[in-house]
C-alpha positions in Angstrom: -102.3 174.1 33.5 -101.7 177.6 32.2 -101.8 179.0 28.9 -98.1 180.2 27.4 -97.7 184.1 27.1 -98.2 182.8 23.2 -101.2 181.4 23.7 -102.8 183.6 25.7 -102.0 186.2 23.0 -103.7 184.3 20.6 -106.7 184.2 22.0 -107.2 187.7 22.9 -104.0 189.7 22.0 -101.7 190.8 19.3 -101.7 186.9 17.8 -105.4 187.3 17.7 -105.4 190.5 16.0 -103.4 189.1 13.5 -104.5 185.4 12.8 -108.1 188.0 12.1 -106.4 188.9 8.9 -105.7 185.8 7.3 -107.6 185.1 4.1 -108.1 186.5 0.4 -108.3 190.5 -0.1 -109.2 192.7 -3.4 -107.9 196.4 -3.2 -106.7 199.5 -4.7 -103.1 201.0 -4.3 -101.9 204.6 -4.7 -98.3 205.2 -4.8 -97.1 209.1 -4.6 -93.7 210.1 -4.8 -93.6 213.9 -3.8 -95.6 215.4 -1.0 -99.2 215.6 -2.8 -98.6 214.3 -5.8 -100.7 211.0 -6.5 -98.6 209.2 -9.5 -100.2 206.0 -9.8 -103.9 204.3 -8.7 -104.1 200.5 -9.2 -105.9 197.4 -8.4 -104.1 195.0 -6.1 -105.1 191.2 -5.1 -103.5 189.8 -1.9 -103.0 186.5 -0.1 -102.8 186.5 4.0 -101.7 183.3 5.3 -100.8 181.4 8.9 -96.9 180.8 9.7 -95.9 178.5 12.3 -99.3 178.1 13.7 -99.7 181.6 13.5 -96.8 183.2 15.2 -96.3 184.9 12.0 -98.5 185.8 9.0 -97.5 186.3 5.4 -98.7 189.2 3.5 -98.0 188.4 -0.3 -99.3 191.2 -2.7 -99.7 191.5 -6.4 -100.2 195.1 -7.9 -98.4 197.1 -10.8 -96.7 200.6 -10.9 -97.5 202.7 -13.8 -98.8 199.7 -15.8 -95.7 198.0 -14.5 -96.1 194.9 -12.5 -95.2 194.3 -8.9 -95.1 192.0 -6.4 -94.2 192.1 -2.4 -94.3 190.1 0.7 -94.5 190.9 4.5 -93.5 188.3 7.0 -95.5 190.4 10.3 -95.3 189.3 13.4 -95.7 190.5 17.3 -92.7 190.3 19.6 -93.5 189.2 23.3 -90.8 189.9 25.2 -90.3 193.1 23.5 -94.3 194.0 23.2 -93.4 195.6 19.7 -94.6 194.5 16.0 -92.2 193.4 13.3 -91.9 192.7 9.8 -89.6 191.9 7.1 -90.4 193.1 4.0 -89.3 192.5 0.1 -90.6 193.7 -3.0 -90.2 194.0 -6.5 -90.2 197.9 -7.1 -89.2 199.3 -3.5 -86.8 197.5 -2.1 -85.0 196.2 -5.4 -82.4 193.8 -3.6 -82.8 194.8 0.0 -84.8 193.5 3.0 -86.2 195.9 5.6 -86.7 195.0 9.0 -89.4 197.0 11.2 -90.5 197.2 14.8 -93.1 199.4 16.5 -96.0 199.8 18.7 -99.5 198.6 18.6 -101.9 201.4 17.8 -105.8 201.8 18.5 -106.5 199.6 15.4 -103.3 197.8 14.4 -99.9 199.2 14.5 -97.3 201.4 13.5 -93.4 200.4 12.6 -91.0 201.9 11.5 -88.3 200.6 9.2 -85.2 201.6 7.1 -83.9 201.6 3.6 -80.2 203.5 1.6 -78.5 203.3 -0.8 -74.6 204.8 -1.3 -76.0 206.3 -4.3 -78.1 208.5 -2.3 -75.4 208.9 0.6 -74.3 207.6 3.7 -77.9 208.7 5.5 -80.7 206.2 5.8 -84.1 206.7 4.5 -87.2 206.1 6.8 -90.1 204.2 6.1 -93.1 204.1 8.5 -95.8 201.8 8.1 -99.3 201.3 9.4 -101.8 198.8 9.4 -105.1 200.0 10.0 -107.9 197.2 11.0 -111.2 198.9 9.8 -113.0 196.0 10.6 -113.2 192.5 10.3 -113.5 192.7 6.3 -111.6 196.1 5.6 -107.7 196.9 6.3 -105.9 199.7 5.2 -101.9 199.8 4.9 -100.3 203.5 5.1 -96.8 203.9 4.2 -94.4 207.0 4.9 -91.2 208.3 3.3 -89.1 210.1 5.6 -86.3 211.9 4.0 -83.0 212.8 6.2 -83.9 216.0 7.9 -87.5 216.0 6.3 -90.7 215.4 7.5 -92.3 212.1 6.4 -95.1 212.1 3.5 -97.1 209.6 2.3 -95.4 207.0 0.1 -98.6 204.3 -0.3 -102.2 203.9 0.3 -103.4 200.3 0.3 -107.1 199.7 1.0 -108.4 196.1 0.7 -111.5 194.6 0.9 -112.1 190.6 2.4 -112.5 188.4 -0.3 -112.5 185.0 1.9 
């Protein structure tokens, strides 16, 4: 019998890459806030775990801000009939009360999305946000994260580098 499109990409293709990541991971997080300006470095403990038999993994993440604590999850997942990644995405300092939903391409090593986020405050323009995930190998991951004003160029937002602790 042949294998589902699912199946087959969890043996050898984005599911695979994926299901790789789940475990327990030890890190360090720099935030900035203006091109070039590094405003906070700080240790960060996070939790990868299997959803639905891995058609989804959950990315749950414990750092602080400024001495501040904070805490976000990821829901990431790969799209077959569209070929694209996607997360949703919550946290305590970013996203305040708002979810952002991503989609992107696969890169060399991971992928790249890119997401959304406003605020009437701050007018009726959305904000970007591009992630990456960066699979260094199969014990070091690195998550990028870029601001991208309206009409600016992105710069970078976060630096997450993390370390397999299980």
């Amino acid at each position: 019998m042949a294998k589902s499109k699912f199946e087959q990409s969890l043996e050898d293709g984005a599911h695979q890459q994926i299901k790789s990541l789940v475990g327990s991971w030890k890190g360090t997080s720099k935030t900035w806030f203006e091109k070039d300006v590094l405003v906070d470095e700080s240790p960060t403990e996070a939790e990868i775990s299997s959803i639905l038999d891995c058609r989804f993994i959950s990315y749950d993440y414990r750092s602080s801000l400024e001495r501040k604590p904070l805490a976000g999850k990821m829901i990431i997942g790969f799209d077959i009939p569209y070929q694209k990644f996607t997360f949703s995405w919550i946290d305590s300092f970013h996203m305040g009360t708002q979810i952002m939903q991503a989609t992107g391409d696969a890169t060399e090593n991971g992928f790249s999305i890119l997401g959304s986020w406003g605020n009437p405050e701050y007018g009726d323009q959305l904000f970007g946000w591009r992630t990456e995930l960066q699979i260094i190998s199969n014990d070091e991951i690195v998550f990028l994260a870029y601001n991208i004003m309206p009409g600016e160029e992105e710069t970078k937002a976060l630096e997450t580098i993390l370390t397999r602790v299980i």
